[in-house]
Structure formats: structure tokens, C-alpha cells
C-alpha positions in Angstrom: 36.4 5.4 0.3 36.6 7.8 3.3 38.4 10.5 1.2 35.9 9.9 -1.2 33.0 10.5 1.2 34.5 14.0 2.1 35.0 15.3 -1.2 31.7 14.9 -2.1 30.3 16.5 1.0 32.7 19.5 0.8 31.5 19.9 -3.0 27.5 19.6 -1.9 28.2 22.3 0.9 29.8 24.2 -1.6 27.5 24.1 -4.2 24.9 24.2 -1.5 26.0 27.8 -0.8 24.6 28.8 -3.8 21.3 29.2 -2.8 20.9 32.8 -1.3 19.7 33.5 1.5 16.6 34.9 0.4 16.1 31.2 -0.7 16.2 31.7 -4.8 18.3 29.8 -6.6 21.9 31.3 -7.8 22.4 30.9 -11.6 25.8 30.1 -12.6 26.9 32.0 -16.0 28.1 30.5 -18.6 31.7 30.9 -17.8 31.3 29.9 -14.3 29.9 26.8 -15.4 32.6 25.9 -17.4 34.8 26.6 -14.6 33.5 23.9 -12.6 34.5 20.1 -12.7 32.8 17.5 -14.0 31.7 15.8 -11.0 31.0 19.8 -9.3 28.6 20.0 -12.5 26.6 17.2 -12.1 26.2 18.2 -8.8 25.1 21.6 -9.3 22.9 20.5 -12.2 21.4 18.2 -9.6 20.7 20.8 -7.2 19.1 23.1 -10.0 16.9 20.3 -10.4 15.6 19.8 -6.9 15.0 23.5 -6.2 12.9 23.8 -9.5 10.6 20.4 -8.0 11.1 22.4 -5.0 9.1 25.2 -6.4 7.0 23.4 -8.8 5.7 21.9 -5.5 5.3 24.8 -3.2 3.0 26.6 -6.5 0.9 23.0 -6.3 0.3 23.4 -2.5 -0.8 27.0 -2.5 -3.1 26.3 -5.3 -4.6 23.5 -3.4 -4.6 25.9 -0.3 -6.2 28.1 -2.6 -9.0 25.9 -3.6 -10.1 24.5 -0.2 -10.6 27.9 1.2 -12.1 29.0 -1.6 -14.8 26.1 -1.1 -18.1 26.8 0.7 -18.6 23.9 2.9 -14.3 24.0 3.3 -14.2 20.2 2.5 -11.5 18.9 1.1 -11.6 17.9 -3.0 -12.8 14.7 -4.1 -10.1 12.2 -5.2 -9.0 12.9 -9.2 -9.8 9.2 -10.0 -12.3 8.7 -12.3 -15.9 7.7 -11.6 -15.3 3.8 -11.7 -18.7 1.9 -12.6 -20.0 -0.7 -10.3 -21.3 -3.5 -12.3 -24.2 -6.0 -11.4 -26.0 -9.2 -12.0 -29.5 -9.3 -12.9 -31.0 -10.6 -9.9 -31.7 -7.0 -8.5 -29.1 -7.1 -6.0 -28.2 -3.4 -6.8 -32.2 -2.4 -5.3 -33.0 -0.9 -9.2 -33.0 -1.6 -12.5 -30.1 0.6 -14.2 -27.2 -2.3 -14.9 -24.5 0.1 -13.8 -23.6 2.6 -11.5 -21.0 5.2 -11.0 -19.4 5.4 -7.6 -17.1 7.4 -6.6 -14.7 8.0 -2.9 -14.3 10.8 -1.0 -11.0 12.0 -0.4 -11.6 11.8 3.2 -12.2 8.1 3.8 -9.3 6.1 5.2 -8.4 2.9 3.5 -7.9 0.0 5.9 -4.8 -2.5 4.9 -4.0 -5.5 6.6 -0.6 -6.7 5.6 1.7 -9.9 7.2 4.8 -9.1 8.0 7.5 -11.3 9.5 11.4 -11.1 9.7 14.0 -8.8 8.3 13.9 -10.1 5.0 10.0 -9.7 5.2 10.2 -6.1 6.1 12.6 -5.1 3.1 10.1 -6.3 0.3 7.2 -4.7 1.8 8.9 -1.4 1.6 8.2 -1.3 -2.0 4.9 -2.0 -1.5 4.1 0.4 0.7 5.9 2.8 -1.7 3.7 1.8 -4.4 0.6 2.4 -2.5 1.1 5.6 -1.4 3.0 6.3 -4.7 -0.3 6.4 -6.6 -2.8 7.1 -3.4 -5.1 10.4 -2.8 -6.9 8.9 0.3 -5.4 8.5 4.2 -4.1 5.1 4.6 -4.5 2.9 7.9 -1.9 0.0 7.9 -2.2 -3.3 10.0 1.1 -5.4 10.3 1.0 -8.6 12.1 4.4 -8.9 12.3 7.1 -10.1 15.3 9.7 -8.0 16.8 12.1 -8.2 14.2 9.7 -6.2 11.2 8.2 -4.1 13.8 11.8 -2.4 14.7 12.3 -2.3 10.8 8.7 -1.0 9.9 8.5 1.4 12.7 11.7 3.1 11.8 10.7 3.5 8.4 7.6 5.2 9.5 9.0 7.6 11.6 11.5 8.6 9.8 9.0 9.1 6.7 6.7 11.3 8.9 3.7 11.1 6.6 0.8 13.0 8.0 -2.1 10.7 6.6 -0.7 7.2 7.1 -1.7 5.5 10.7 0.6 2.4 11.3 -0.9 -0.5 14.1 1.1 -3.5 14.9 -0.2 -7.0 16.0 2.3 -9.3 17.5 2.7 -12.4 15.4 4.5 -14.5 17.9 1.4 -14.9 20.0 -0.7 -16.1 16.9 1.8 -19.0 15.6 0.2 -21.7 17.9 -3.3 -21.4 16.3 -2.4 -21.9 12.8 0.9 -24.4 12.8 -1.4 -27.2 13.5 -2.1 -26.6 9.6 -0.8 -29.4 7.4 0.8 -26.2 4.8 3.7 -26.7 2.6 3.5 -23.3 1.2 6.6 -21.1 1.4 5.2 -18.8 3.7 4.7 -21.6 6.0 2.2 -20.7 9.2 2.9 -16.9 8.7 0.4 -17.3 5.2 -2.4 -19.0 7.6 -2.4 -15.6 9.8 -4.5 -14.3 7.7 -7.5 -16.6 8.6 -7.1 -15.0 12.4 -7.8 -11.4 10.9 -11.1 -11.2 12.3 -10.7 -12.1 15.9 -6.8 -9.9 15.8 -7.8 -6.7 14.0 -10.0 -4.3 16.3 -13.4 -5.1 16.3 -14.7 -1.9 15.2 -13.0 -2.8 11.9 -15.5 -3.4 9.2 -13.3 -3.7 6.6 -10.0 -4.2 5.2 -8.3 -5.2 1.9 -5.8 -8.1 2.8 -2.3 -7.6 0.9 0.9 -10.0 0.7 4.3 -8.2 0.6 5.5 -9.7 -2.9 2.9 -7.2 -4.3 4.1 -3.8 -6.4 0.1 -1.5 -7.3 0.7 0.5 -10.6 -2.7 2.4 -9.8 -4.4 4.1 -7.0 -5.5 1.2 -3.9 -8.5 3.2 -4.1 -9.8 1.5 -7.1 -9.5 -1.8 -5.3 -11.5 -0.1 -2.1 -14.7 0.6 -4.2 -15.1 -3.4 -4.8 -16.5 -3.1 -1.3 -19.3 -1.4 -2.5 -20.0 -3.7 -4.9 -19.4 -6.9 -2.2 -21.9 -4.9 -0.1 -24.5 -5.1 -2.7 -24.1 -8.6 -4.0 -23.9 -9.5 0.1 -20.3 -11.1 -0.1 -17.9 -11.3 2.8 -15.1 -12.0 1.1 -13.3 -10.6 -2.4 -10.3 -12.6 -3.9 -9.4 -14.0 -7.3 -8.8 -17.9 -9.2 -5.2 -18.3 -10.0 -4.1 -17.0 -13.5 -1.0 -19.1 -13.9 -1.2 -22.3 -15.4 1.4 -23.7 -12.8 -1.4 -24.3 -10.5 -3.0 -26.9 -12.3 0.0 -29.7 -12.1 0.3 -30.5 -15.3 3.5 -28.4 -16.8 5.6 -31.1 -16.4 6.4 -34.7 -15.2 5.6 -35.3 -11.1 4.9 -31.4 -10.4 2.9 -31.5 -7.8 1.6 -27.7 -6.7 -0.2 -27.8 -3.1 -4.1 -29.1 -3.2 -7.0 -26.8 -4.5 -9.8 -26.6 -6.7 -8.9 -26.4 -10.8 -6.2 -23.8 -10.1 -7.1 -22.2 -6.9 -7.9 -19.0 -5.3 -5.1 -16.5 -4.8 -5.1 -14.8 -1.4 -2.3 -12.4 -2.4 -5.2 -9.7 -2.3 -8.5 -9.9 -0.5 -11.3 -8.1 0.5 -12.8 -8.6 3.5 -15.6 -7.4 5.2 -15.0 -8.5 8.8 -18.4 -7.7 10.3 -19.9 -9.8 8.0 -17.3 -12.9 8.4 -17.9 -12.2 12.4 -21.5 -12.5 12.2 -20.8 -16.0 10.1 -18.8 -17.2 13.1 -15.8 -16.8 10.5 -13.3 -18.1 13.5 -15.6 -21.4 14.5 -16.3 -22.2 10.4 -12.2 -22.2 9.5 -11.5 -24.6 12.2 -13.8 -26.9 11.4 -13.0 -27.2 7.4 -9.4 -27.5 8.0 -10.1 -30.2 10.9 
């Protein structure tokens, strides 16, 4: 395996030395492709590749460059997402009578997520989530891991190492939060970690007026931005929290003999994704009003 491991880096440094100096890419001719091996083609091949994404990306940046200097007032350009419309009921929350409206974000707002986060096995799935968000995402992105010692070491590695220049990462032990919520009669796999999420309010910084709340078995196939311009729509209908019923039929009990999912209403509401608007749940004495129902 060792031997193996040496090869291949004496073949990359080789075929590494292809580049010139002036840092263009080396063509190989025909013949001294053919005089390569296998395993010494894929790899140049490979390295062809990644210079030409190499270059694909530096044009991309200059003509972005290009475009922001280019721009009077030197802002940045709106995100490429499409003008999403904001539907409403007929009560006049919206303050007019047109049904629908088109909203848009500015590439300049920063997206709040609030995301729990607890033990090494914890911290390896929600590194494809956080892949997928910023996978698809044109806006800065402000993270919020309750999370203990173990997914903190994990999570801030990761973000080190990645050194993304728009992504803020805060952490908020968990440890100190396990007493206020294990109390909870809960049978649910995530155990107390799941009821964290009901502290959000009083842990998150109170200048925090919003925040989409995300579980870690997650995977987004579009841009989290999307999801952010509900709150527009919450703001209008005056709703403090966003969140869905249950789509899967498992919820109801009934798929077969004695299964017994845990209590809720018809199927249930599913907190893998929420929106919240914390200054509103604050004002609502969102802390006092949980304790009481699950008393």
C-alpha cells in the first residue's frame, strides 16, 4: 500500500511538471501520449481537466469583476434566482388588493441557519448538508451549531480548512442545555438533542430576528434562498413560526398491526425544517408558553 502511495505521487509530480512556468498548460503530442502508461494517462488527462476548470473559472471571476466595477452605485448583482411570487389569502394581509407579488433577495443579505449538532457521527452527516447549501447558494450564510465538544472539534476543522469567505460559523454548547429539555417524556431517536430546538430563542443572540431551523438528515437540491423568502410571506400573514404536516403515511399508525409512531395530531408536523421568527416567538413569551404545554 505504501509503495503504492509513492508511485502515484512520483507520477502526479511528474506530470505536475508539465505545467510551465508561465502557468499554461503543456500539450502532450500525439506520440507522447502514447508513450505514457495507462495509469500516467489517466492522470494527465485528469490534470488537463482541472487546469481547463481552472481557467474556465479565472474568465468567470474577471467577468464578474468586470461587471461590479462597471456598476454605478458598485453594489454587488442581485442573486440569478428567479423572482419567486409571494402568494396570499384574501383577507388583505398583504396591505393591497393584487393576489400576488414578486419578491426578490439581494445578494447581500446573510441567511441565518440554526442547525443541531451532537457527536461524531452527527457531524459526518451534516457535512453533506452543509455541502448542499452552499452547493446551490448565491447569498452569505451565517451558521448556528448547538452542538458539544465532540462536533464542534469536527465542524470547526472543516471550516477552517474550507476557508470560505462568506460563511460565519457560531457555536452554542449543548452540554449546558441537556438539563432543560430531558425532563421531556420523548421517545424520538434524537432523544433530548431534537427538544434543543425549542431553547432557540433564549440560546441564539438576541439580535437574531430570524432563522430557518434545519436537521442534519437533510440534502437541498435548490438555492436555501428560496426557503428564506417564506419570511416575507410569514411577515405578512403575522406568523412566528413556518413548518410543514408530515407527508408520509407512517405517521398515522395504521400500516400495520401494533405500530405505534410517537403522539401527534392526524400525522404531525415535521420540524426537520422551520422558520422562525424569533422576535416574534420572544415577544409571545415563546420560552414560558413551551413549558407550560409540555407540563
Amino acid at each position: 500500500g505504501a509503495c503504492i502511495a509513492i508511485l502515484l505521487v512520483k507520477i502526479a509530480i511528474d506530470l505536475w511538471c508539465l505545467e510551465s512556468t508561465s502557468g499554461q498548460f503543456k500539450e502532450l503530442t500525439e506520440s507522447e501520449v502514447a508513450g505514457l502508461s495507462e495509469r500516467e494517462r489517466k492522470f494527465w488527462l485528469q490534470l488537463k481537466k482541472t487546469h481547463a476548470e481552472k481557467r474556465q473559472l479565472e474568465i468567470d471571476l474577471e467577468k464578474a469583476k468586470q461587471a461590479i466595477e462597471s456598476s454605478p452605485n458598485k453594489e454587488r448583482p442581485e442573486s440569478h434566482l428567479p423572482a419567486m411570487e409571494s402568494r396570499h389569502d384574501d383577507d388583505g394581509a398583504d396591505g393591497g388588493d393584487e393576489k400576488c407579488q414578486k419578491v426578490t433577495l439581494s445578494r447581500c443579505e446573510v441567511i441565518q441557519v440554526a442547525i443541531v449538532c451532537a457527536g461524531f457521527e452527527a457531524s459526518r452527516d451534516v457535512v453533506t448538508l452543509i455541502k448542499s447549501i452552499l452547493f446551490y447558494s448565491h447569498n452569505p450564510i451565517h451558521f448556528h451549531f448547538i452542538s458539544d465538544h465532540g462536533a464542534q472539534t469536527v465542524l470547526s476543522t472543516l471550516f477552517r480548512t474550507w476557508q470560505l469567505p462568506e460563511v460565519e460559523v457560531s457555536y452554542y454548547p449543548a452540554e449546558g442545555l441537556k438539563a432543560k429539555v430531558e425532563w421531556i417524556p420523548n421517545k424520538h431517536y434524537s432523544q433530548h438533542y431534537g427538544m434543543m430546538k425549542l431553547l432557540l430563542t433564549s440560546v441564539l443572540p438576541g439580535e437574531l430576528e430570524k432563522v430557518i431551523v434545519l436537521d442534519i438528515d437533510l440534502t437541498f437540491a435548490t438555492d436555501i434562498a428560496e426557503l428564506w423568502l417564506q419570511f416575507k410571506r410569514m411577515i405578512q400573514q403575522k406568523k412566528s413560526i413556518g413548518l410543514v404536516e408530515n407527508q408520509s403515511k407512517w405517521y398515522l399508525g395504521n400500516l400495520w398491526k401494533n405500530h405505534r409512531p410517537w403522539p401527534a395530531l392526524g400525522r404531525g408536523f415535521n420540524t426537520g425544517v422551520m422558520l422562525m421568527r424569533l422576535d416574534e416567538m420572544r415577544q409571545q413569551s415563546w420560552m414560558t408558553l413551551w413549558n407550560v404545554v409540555a407540563e
